[in-house]
C-alpha positions in Angstrom: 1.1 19.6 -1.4 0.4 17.9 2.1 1.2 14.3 2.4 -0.1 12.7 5.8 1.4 9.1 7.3 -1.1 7.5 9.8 -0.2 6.2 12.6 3.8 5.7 11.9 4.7 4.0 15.9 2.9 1.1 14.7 2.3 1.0 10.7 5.7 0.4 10.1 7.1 -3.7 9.8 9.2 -4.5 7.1 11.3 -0.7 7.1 8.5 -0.1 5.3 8.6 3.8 6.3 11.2 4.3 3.9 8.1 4.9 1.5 7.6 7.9 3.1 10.9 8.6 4.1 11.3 8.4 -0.3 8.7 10.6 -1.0 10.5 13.0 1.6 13.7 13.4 -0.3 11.9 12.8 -3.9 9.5 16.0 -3.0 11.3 18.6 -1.3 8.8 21.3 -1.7 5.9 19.6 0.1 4.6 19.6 3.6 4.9 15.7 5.1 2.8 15.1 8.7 3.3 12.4 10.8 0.1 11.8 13.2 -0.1 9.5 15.8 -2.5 7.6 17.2 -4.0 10.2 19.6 -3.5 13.0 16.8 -6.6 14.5 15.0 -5.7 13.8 11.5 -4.5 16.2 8.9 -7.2 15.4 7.0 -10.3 15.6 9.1 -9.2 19.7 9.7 -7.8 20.6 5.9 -7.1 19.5 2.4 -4.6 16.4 2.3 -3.3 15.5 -1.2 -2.1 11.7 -0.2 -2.0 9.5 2.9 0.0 6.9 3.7 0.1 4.6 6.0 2.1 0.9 6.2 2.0 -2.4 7.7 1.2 -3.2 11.0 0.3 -6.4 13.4 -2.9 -7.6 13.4 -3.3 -6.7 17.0 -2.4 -3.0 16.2 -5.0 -3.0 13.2 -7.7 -3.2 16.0 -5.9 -0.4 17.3 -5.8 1.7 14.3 -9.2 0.9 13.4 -10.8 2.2 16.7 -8.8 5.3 15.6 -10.2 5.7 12.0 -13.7 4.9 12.6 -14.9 8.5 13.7 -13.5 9.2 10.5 -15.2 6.7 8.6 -17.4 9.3 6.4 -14.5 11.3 5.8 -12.4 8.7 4.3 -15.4 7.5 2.4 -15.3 10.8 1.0 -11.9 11.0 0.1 -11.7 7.8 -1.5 -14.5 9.0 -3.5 -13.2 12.4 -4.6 -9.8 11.1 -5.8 -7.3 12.0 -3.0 -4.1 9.6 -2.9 -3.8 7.0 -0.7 -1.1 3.9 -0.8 -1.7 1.9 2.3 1.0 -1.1 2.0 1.1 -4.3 4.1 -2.0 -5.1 5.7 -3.1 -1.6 6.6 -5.4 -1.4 3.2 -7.2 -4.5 5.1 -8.7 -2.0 7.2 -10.6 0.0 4.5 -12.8 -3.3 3.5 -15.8 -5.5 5.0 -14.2 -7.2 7.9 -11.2 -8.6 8.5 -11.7 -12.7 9.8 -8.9 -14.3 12.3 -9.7 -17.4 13.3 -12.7 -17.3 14.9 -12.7 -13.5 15.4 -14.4 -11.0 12.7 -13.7 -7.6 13.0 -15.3 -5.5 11.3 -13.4 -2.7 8.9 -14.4 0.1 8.1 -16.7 -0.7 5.1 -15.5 1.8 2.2 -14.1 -0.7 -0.1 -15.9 -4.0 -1.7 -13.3 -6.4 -0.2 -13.0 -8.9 3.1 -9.8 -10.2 4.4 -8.8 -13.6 5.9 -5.9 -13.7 8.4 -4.0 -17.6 9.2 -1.1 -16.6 11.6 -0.5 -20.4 11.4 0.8 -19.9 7.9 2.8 -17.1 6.7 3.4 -16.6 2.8 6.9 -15.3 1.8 8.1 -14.6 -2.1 9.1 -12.4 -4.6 6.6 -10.2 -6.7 6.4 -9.2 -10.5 3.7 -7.5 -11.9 2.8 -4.7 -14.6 0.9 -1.8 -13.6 -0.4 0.5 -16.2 2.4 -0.4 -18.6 5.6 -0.2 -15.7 7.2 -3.5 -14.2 6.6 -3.5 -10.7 9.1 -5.8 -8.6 8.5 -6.8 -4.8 8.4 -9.0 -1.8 5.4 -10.4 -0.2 5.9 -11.3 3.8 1.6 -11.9 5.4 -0.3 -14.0 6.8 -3.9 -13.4 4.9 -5.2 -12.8 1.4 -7.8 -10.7 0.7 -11.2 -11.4 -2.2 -12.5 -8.5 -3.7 -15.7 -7.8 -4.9 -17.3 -6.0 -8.1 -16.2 -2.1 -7.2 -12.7 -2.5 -6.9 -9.6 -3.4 -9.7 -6.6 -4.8 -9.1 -3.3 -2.6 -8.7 -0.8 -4.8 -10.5 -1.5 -7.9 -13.2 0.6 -10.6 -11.7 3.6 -12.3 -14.1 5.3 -13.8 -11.3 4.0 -14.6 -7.5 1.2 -14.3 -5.9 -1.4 -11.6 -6.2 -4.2 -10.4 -3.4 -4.9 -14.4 -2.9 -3.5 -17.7 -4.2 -6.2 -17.3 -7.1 -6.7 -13.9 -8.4 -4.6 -12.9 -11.2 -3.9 -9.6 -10.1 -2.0 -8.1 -7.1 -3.3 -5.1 -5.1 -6.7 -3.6 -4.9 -7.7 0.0 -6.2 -11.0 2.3 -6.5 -9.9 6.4 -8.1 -6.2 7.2 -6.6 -6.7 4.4 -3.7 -3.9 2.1 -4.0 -3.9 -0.8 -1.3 -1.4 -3.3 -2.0 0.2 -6.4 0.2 3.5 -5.5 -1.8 6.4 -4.7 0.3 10.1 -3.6 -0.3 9.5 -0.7 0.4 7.1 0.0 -2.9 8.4 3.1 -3.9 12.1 2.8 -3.4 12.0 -0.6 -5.6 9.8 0.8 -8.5 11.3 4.3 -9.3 9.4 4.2 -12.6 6.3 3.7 -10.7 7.1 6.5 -8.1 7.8 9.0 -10.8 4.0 8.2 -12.1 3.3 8.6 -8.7 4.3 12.1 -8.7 3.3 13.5 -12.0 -0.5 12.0 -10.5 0.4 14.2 -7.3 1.6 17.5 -9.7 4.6 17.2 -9.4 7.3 17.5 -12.2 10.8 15.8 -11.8 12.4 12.2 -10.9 12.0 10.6 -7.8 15.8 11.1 -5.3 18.6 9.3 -6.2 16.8 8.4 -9.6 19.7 6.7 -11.7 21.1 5.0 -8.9 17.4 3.4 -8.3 17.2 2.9 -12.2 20.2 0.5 -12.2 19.1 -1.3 -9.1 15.6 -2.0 -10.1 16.8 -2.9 -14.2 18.8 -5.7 -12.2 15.9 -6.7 -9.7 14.0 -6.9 -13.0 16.6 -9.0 -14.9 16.7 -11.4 -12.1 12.5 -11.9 -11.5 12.5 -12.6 -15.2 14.5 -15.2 -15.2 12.7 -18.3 -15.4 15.6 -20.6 -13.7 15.1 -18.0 -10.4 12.1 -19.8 -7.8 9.8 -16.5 -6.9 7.6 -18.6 -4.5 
């Protein structure tokens, strides 16, 4: 099993590298790359079973873009065939129609039914809860846009409490096969241990994610707490 992080000096705000870091410790017997910006990715030269990659600024999605877009095809491809990503933050903003700043459109790279719209003016902060395919999933939201998705895509997590992919939609996230973009941050996978160990069973894997009772008795509390009515979310 090959699991590839993109671009890890710059997709990385909110510690959220401690997905990968997780998955590390959680999956012992895999291979984990790290490319960088100048790197040929893993999966333009072989088979990658998941990618990651995390938040980033919005001048360093430019960056990252200009880096992806010879691979365009290719992630079109994989996106289509069922290989794993989770792109957290912002970075799943890349994979839609454009991403609008302002006055400035940039364009993205056009493999998902979605558009973004970035207000540095006005940054929304709050707690997540949300069900995804039966599990609880608890978070925190830190951004500055909201994305609107079209007809080809389905939301990652219903929203119960919070705010989901904008002020109006209902649910939280944006998929399409194993792609899993979310705004959600935490990181993810550390928070949601239930959610991880799907994760893994999806990648083949067999056994709980690291540290897996410990996490169990964090999140039950996180849970306990984002259920509670008297607790503000937003």
């Amino acid at each position: 099993m090959v699991i590839e992080y993109l671009y890890p000096e710059i997709a990385n705000l909110f510690g959220d590298s401690a997905n990968f870091k997780y998955l590390k410790q959680s999956l012992p017997e895999a291979e984990f790359v790290e490319t960088a910006l100048n790197d040929t990715p893993a999966f333009a030269t072989r088979q990658v079973d998941m990618i990651y990659m995390g938040p980033m600024s919005e001048n360093h999605q430019v960056l990252a873009l200009s880096r992806l877009r010879p691979y365009r095809e290719k992630l079109a491809e994989l996106v289509e065939n069922g290989t794993h990503f989770l792109m957290t933050g912002n970075s799943f903003e890349l994979f839609g129609h454009y991403i609008e700043n302002g006055s400035v459109k940039t364009d993205g790279l056009d493999i998902l039914d979605f558009y973004s719209v970035t207000d540095t003016g006005n940054r929304y902060n709050g707690f997540f809860l949300g069900e995804h395919d039966g599990i609880k999933i608890t978070a925190f939201n830190s951004r500055f846009s909201h994305s609107y998705p079209g007809n080809d895509c389905t939301g990652f997590a219903k929203v119960l409490r919070g705010h989901g992919i904008n002020k109006e939609h209902s649910y939280e996230g944006i998929t399409r096969n194993n792609f899993v973009g979310t705004y959600l941050l935490g990181p993810l996978l550390v928070l949601n241990p239930l959610y991880t160990e799907a994760l893994m069973k999806k990648l083949g894997a067999n056994g709980k994610p690291a540290f897996f009772e410990a996490s169990m008795d964090a999140y039950n509390r996180r849970l306990e707490e984002f259920e509670d009515k008297e607790r503000k979310l937003d």
